[in-house]
PDB file of N, H, CA, C and O in Angstrom:
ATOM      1  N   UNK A   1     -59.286  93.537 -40.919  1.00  0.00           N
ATOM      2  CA  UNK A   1     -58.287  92.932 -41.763  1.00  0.00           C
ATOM      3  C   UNK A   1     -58.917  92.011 -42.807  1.00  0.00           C
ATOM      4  O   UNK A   1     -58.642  92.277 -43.977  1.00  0.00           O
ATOM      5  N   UNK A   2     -59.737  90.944 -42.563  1.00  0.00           N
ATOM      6  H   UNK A   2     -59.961  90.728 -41.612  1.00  0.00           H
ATOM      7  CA  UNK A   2     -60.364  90.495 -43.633  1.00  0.00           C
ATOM      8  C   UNK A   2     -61.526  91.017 -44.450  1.00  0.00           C
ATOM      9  O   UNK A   2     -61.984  90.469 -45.452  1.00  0.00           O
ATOM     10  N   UNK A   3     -61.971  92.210 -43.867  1.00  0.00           N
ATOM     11  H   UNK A   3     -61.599  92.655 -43.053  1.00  0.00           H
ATOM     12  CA  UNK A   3     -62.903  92.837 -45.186  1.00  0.00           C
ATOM     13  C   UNK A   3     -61.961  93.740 -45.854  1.00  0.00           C
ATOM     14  O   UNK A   3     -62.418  94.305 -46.848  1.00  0.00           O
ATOM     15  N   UNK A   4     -60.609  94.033 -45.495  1.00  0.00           N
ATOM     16  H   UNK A   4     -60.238  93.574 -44.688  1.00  0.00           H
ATOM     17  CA  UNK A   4     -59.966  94.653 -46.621  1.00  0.00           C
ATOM     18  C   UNK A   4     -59.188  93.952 -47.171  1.00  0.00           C
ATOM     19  O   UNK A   4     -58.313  94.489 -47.850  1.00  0.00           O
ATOM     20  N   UNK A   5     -59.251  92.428 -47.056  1.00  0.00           N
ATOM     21  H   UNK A   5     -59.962  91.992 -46.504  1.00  0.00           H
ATOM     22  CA  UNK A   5     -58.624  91.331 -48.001  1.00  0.00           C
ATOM     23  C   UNK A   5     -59.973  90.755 -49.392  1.00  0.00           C
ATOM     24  O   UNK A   5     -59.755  90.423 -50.557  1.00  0.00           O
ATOM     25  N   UNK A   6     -61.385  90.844 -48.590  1.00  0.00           N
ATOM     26  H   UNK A   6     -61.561  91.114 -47.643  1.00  0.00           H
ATOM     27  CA  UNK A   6     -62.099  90.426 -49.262  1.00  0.00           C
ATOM     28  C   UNK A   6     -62.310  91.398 -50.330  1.00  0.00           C
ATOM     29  O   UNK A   6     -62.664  90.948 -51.420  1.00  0.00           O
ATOM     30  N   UNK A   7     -62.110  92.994 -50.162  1.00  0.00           N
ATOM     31  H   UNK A   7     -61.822  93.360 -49.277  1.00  0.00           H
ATOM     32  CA  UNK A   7     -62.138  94.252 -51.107  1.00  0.00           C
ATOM     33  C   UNK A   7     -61.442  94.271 -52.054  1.00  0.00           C
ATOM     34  O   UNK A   7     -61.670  94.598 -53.218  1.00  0.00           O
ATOM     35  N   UNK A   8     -60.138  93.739 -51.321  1.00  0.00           N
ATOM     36  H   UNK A   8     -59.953  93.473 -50.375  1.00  0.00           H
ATOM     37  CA  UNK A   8     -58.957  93.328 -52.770  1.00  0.00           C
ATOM     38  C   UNK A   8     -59.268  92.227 -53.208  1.00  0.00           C
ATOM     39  O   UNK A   8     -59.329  92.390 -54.427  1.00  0.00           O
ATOM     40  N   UNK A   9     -59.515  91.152 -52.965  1.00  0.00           N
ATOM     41  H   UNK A   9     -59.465  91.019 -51.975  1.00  0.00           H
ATOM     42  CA  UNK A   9     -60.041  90.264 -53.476  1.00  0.00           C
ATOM     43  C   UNK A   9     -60.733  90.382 -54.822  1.00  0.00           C
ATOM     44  O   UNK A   9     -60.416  89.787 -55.852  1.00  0.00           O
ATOM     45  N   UNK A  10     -61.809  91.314 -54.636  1.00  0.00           N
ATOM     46  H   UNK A  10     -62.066  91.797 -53.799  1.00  0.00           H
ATOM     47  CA  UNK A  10     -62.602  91.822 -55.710  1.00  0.00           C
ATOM     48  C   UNK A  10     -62.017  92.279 -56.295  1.00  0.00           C
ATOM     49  O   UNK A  10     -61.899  91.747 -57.399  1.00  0.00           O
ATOM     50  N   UNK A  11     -61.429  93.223 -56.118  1.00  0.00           N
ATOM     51  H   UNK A  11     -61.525  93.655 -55.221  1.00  0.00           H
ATOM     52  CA  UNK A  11     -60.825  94.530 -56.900  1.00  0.00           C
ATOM     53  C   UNK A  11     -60.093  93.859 -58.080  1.00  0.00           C
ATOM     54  O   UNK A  11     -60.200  94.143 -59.273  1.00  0.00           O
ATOM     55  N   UNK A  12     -59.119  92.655 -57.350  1.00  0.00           N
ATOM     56  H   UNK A  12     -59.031  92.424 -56.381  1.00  0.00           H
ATOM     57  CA  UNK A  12     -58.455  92.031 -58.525  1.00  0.00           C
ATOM     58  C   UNK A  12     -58.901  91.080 -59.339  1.00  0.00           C
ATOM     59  O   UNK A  12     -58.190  90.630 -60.237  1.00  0.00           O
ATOM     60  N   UNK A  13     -60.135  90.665 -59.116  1.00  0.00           N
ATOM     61  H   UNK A  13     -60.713  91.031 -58.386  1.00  0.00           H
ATOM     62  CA  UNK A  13     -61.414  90.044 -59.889  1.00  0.00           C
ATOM     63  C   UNK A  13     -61.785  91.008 -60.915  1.00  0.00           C
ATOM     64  O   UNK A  13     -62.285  90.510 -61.923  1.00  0.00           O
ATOM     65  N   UNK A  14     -61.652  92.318 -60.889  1.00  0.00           N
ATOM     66  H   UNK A  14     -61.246  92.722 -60.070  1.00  0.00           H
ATOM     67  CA  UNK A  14     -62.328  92.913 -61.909  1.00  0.00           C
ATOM     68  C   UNK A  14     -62.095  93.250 -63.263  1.00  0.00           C
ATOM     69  O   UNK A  14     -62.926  93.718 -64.042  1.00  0.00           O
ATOM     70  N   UNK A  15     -60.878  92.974 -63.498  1.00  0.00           N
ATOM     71  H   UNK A  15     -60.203  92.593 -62.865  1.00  0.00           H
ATOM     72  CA  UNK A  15     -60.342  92.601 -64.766  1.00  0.00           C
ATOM     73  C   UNK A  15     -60.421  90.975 -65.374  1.00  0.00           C
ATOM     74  O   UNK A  15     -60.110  90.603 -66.506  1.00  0.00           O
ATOM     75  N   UNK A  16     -60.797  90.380 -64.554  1.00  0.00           N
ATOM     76  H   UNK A  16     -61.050  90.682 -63.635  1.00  0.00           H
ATOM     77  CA  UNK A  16     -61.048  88.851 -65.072  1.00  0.00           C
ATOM     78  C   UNK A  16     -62.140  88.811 -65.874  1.00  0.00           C
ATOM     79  O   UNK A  16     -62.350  88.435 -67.027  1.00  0.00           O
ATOM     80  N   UNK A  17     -63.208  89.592 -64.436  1.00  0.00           N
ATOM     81  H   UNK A  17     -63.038  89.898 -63.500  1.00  0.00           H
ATOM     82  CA  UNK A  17     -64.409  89.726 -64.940  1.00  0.00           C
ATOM     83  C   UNK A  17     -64.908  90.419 -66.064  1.00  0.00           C
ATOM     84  O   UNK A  17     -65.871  90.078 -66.750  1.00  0.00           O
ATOM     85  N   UNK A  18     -64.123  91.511 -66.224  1.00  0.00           N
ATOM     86  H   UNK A  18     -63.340  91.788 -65.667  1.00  0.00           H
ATOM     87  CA  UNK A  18     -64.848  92.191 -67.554  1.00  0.00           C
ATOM     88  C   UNK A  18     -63.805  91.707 -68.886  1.00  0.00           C
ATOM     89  O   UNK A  18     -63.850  92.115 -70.047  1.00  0.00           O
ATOM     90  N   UNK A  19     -63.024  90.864 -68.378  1.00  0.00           N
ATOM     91  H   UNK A  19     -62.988  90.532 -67.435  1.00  0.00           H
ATOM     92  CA  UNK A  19     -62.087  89.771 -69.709  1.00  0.00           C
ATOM     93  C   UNK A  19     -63.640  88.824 -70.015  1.00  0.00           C
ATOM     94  O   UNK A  19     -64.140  88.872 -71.139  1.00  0.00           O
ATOM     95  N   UNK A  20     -64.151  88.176 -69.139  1.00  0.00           N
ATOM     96  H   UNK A  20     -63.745  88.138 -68.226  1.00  0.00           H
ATOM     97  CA  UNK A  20     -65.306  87.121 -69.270  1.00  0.00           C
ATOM     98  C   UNK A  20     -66.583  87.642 -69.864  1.00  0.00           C
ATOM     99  O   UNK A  20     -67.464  86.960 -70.386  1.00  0.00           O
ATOM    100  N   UNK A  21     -66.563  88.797 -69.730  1.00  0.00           N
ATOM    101  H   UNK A  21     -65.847  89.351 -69.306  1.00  0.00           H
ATOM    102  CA  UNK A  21     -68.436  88.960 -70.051  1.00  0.00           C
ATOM    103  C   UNK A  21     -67.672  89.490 -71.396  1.00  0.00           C
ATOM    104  O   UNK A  21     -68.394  89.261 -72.366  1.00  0.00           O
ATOM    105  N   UNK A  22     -66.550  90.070 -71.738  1.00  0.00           N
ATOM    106  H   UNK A  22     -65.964  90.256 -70.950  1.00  0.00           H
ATOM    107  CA  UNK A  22     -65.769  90.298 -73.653  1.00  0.00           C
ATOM    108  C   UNK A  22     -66.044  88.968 -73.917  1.00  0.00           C
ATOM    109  O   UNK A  22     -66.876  88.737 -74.795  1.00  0.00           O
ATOM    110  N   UNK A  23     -65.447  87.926 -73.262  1.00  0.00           N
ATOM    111  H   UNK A  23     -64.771  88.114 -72.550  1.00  0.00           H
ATOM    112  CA  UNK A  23     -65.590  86.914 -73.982  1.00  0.00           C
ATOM    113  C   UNK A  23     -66.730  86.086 -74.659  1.00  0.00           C
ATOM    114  O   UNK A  23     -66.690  85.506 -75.744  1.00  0.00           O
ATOM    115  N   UNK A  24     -67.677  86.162 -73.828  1.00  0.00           N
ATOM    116  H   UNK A  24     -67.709  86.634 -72.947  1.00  0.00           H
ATOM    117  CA  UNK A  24     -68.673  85.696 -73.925  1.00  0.00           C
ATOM    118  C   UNK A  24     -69.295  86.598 -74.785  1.00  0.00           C
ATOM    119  O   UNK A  24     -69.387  86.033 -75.875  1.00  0.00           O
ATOM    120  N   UNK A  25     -69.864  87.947 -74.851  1.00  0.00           N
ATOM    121  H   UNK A  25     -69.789  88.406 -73.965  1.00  0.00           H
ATOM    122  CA  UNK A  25     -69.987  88.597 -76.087  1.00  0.00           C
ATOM    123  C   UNK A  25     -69.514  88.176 -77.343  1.00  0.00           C
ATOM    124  O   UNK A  25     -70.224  88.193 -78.349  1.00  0.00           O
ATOM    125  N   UNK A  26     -68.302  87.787 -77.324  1.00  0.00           N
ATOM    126  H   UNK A  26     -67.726  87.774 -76.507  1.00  0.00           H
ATOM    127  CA  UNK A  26     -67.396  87.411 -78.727  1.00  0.00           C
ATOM    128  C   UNK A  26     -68.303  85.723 -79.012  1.00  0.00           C
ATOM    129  O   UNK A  26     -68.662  85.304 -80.113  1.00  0.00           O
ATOM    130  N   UNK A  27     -68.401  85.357 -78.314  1.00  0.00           N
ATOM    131  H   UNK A  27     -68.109  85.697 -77.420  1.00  0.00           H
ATOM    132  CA  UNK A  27     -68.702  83.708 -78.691  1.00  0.00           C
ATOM    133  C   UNK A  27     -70.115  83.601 -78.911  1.00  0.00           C
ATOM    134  O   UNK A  27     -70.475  82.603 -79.536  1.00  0.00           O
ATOM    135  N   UNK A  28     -71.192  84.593 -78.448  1.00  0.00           N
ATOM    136  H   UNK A  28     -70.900  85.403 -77.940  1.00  0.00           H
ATOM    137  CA  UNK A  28     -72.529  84.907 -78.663  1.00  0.00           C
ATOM    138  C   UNK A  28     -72.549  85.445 -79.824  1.00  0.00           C
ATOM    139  O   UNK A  28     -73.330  84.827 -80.548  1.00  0.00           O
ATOM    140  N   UNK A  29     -71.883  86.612 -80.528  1.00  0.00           N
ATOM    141  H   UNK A  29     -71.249  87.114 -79.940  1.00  0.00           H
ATOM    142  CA  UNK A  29     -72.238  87.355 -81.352  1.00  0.00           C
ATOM    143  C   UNK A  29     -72.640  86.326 -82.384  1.00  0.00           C
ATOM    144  O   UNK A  29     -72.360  85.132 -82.491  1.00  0.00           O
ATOM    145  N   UNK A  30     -73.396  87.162 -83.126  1.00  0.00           N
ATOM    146  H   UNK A  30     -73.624  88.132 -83.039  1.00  0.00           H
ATOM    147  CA  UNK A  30     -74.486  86.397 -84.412  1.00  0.00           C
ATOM    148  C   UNK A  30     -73.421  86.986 -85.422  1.00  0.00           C
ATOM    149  O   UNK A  30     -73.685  86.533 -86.536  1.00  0.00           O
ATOM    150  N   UNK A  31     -72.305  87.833 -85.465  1.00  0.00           N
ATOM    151  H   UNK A  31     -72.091  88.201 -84.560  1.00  0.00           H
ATOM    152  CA  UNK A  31     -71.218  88.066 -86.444  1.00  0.00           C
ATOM    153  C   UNK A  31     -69.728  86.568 -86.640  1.00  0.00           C
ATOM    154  O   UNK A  31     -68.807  86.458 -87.449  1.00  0.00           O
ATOM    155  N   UNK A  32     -70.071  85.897 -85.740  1.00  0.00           N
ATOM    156  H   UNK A  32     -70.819  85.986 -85.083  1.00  0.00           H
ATOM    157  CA  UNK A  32     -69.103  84.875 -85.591  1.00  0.00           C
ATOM    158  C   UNK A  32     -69.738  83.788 -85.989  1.00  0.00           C
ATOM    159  O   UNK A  32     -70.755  83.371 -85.435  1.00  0.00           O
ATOM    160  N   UNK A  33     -69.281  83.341 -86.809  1.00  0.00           N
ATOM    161  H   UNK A  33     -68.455  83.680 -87.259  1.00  0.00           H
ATOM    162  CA  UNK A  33     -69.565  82.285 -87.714  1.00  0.00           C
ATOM    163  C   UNK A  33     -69.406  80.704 -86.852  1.00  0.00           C
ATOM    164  O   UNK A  33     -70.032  79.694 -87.176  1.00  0.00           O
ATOM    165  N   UNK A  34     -68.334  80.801 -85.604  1.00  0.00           N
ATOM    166  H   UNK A  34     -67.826  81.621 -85.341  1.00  0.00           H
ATOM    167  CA  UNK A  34     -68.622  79.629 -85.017  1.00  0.00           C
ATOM    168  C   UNK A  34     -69.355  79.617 -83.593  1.00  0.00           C
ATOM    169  O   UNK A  34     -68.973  79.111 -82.538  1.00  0.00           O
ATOM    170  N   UNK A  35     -70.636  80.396 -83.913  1.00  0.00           N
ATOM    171  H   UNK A  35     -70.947  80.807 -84.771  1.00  0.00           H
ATOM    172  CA  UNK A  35     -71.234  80.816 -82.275  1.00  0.00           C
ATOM    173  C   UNK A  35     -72.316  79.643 -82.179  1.00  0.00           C
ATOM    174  O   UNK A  35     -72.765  79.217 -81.114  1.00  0.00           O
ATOM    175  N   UNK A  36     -72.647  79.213 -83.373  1.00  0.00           N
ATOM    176  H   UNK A  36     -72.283  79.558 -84.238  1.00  0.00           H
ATOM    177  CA  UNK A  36     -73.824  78.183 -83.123  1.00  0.00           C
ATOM    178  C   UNK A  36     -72.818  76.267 -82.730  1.00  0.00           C
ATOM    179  O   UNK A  36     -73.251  75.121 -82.855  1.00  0.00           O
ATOM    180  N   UNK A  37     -71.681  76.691 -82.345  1.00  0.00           N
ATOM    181  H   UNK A  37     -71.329  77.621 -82.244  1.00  0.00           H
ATOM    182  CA  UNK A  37     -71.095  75.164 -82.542  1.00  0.00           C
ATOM    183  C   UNK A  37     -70.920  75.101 -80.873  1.00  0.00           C
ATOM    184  O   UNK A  37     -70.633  75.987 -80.067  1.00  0.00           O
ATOM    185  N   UNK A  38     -71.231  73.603 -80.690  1.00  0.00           N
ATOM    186  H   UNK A  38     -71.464  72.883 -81.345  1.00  0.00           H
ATOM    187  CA  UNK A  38     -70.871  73.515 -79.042  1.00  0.00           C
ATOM    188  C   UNK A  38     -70.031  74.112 -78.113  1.00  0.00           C
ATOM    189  O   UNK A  38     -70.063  74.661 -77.011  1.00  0.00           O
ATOM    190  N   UNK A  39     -69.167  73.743 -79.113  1.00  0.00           N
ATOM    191  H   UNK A  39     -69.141  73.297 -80.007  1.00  0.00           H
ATOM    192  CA  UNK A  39     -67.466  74.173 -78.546  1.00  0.00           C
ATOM    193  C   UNK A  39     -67.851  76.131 -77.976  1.00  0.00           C
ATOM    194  O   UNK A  39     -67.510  76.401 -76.825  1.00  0.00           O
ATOM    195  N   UNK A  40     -68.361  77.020 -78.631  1.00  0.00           N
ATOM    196  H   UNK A  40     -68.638  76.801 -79.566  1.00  0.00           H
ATOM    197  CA  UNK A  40     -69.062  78.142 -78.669  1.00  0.00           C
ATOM    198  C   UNK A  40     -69.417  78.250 -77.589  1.00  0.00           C
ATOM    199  O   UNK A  40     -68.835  78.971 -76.778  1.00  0.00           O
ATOM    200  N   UNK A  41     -70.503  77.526 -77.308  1.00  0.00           N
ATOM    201  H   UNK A  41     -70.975  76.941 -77.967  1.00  0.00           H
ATOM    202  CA  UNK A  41     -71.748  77.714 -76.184  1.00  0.00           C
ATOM    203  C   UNK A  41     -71.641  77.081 -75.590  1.00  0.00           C
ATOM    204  O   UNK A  41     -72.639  76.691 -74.984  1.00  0.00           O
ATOM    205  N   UNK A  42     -70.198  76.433 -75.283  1.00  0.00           N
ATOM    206  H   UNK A  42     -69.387  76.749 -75.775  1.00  0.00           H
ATOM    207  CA  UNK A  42     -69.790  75.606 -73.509  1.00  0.00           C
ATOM    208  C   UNK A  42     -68.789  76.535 -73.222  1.00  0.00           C
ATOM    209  O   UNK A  42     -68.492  76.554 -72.028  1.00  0.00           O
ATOM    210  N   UNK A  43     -68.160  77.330 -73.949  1.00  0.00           N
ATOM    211  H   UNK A  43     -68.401  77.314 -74.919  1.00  0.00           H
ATOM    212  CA  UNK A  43     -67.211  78.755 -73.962  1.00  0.00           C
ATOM    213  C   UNK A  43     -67.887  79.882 -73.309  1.00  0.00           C
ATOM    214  O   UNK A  43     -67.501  80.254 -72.201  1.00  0.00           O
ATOM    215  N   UNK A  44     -68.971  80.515 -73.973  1.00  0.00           N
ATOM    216  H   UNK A  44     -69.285  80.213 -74.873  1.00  0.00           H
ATOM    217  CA  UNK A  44     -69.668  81.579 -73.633  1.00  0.00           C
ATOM    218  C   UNK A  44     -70.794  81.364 -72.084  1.00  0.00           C
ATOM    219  O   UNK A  44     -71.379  82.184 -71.377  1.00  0.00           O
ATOM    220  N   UNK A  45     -70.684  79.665 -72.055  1.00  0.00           N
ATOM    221  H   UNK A  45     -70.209  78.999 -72.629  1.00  0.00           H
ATOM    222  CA  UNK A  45     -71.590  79.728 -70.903  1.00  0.00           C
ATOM    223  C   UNK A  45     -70.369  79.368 -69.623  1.00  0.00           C
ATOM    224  O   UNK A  45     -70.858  79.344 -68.493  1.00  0.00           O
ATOM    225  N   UNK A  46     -69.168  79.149 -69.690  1.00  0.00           N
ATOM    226  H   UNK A  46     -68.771  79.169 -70.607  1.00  0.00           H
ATOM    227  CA  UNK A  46     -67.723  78.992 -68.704  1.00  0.00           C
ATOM    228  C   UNK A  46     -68.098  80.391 -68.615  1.00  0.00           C
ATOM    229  O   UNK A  46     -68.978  80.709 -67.815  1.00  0.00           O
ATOM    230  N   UNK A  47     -67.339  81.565 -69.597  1.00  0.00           N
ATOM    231  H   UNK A  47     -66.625  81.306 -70.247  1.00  0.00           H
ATOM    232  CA  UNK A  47     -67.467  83.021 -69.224  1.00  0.00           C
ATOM    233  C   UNK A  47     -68.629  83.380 -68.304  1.00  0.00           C
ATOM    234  O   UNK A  47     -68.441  84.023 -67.272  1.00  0.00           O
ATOM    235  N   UNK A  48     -69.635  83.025 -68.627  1.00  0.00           N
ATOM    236  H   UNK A  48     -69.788  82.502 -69.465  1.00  0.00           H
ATOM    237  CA  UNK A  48     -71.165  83.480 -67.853  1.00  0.00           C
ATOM    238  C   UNK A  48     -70.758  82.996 -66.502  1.00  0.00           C
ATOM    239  O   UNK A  48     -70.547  83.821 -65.612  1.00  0.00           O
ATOM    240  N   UNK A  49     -70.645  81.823 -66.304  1.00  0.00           N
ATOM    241  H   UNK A  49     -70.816  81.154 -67.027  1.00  0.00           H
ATOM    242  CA  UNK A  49     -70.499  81.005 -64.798  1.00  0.00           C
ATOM    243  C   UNK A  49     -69.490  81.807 -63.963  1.00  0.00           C
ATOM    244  O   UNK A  49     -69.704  81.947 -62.759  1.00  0.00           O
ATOM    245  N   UNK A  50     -68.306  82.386 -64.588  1.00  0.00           N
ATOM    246  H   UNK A  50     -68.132  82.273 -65.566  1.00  0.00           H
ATOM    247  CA  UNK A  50     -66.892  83.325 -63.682  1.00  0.00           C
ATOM    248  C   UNK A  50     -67.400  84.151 -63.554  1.00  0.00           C
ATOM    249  O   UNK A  50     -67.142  84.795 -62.538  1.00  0.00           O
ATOM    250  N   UNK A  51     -68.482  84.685 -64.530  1.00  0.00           N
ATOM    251  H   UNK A  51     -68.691  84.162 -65.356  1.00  0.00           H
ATOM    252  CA  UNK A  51     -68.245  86.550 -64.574  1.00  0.00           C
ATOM    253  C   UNK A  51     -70.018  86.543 -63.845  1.00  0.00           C
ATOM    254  O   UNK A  51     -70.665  87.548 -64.140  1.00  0.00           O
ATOM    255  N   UNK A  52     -70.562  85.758 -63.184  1.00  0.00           N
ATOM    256  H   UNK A  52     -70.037  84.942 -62.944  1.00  0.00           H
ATOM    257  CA  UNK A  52     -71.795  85.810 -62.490  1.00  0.00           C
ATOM    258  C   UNK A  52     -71.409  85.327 -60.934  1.00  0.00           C
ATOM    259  O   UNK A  52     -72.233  85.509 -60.038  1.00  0.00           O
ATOM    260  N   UNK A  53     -70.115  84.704 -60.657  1.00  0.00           N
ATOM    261  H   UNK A  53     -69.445  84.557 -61.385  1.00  0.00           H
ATOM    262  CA  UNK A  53     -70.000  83.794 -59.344  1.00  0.00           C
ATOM    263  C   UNK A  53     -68.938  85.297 -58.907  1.00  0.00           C
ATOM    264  O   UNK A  53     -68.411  85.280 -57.794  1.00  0.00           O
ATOM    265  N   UNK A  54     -68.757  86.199 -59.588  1.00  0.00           N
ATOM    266  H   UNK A  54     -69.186  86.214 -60.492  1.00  0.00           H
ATOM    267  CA  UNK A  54     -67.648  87.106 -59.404  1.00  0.00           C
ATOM    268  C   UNK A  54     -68.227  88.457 -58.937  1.00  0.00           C
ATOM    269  O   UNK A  54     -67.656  89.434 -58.454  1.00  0.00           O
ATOM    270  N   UNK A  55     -69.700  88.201 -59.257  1.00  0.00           N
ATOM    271  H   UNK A  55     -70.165  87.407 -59.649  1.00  0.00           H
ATOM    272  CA  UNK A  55     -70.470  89.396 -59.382  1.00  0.00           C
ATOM    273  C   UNK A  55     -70.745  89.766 -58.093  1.00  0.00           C
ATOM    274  O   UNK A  55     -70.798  88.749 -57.402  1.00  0.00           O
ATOM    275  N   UNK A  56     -71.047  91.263 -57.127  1.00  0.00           N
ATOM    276  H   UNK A  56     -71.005  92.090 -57.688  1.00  0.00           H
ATOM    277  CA  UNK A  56     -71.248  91.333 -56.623  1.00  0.00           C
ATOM    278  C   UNK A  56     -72.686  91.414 -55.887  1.00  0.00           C
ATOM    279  O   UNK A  56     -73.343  92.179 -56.592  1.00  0.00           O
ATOM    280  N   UNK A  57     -73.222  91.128 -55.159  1.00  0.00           N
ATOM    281  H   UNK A  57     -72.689  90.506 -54.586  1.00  0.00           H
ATOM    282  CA  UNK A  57     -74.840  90.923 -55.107  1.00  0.00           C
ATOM    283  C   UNK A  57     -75.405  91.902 -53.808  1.00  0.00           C
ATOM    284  O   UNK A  57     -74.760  92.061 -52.771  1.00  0.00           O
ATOM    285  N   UNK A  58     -76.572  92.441 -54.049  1.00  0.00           N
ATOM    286  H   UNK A  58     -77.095  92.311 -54.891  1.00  0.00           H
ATOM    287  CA  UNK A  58     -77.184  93.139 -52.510  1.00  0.00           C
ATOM    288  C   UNK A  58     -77.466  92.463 -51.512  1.00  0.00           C
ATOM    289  O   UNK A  58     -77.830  91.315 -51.764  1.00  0.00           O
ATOM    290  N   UNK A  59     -77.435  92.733 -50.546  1.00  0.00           N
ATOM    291  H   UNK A  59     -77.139  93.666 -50.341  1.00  0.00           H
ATOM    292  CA  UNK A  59     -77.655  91.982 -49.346  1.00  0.00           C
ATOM    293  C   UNK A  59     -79.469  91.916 -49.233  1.00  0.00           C
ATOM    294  O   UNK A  59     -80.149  92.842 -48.791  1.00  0.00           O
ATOM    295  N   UNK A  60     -79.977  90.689 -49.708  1.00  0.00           N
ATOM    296  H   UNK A  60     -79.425  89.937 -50.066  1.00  0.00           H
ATOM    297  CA  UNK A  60     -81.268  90.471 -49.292  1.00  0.00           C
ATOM    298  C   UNK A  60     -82.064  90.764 -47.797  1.00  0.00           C
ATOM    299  O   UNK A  60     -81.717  90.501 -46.646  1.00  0.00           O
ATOM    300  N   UNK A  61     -83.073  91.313 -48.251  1.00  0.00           N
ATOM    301  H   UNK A  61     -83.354  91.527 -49.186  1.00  0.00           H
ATOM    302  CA  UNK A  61     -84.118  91.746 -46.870  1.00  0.00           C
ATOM    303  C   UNK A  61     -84.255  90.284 -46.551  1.00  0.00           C
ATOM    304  O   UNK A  61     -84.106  89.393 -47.386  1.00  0.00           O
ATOM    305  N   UNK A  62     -84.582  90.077 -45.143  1.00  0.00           N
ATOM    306  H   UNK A  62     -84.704  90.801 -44.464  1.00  0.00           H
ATOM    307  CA  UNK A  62     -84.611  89.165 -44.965  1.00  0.00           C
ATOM    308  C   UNK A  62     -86.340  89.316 -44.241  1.00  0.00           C
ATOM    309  O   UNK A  62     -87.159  88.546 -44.743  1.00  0.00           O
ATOM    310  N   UNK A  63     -86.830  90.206 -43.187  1.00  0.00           N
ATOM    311  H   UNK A  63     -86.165  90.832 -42.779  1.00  0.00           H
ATOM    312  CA  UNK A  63     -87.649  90.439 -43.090  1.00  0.00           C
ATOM    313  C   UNK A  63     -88.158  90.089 -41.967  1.00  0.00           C
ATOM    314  O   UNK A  63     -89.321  90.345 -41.657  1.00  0.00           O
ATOM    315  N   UNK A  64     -87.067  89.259 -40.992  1.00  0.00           N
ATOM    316  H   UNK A  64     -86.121  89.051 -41.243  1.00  0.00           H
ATOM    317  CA  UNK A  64     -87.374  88.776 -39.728  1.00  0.00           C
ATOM    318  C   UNK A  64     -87.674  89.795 -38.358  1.00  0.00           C
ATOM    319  O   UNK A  64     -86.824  90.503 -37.818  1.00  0.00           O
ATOM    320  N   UNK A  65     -89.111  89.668 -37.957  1.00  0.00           N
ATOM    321  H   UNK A  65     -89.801  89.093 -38.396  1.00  0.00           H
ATOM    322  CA  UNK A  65     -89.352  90.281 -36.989  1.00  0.00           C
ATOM    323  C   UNK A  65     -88.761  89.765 -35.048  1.00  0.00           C
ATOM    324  O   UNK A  65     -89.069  90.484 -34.097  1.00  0.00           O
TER     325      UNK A  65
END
């Protein structure tokens, strides 16, 4: 029951997530005239922080004998 809450969980993360890494594209691009202003690059680095804490990761070797 809770790994098929944690599946949906994701699942409905995944439109956030690929809203966040658009966004952040948009506020990076070198075509946007306000990408070099703070306001910009405390924007594009919020997007980075959701759309990396959202991400799914491999399960590390751990290597213990």
């Amino acid at each position: 029951m809770l790994y098929s809450a944690y599946e949906l969980a994701f699942a409905a993360a995944a439109p956030a997530r690929f809203a966040a890494r658009m966004g952040a594209q948009f506020w990076r691009s070198p075509l946007n005239p306000a990408a070099e202003t703070w306001a910009a690059r405390s924007t594009a680095a919020a997007f980075d922080l959701f759309e990396h804490a959202t991400r799914r990761y491999p399960k590390p070797e751990w290597g213990i004998a």
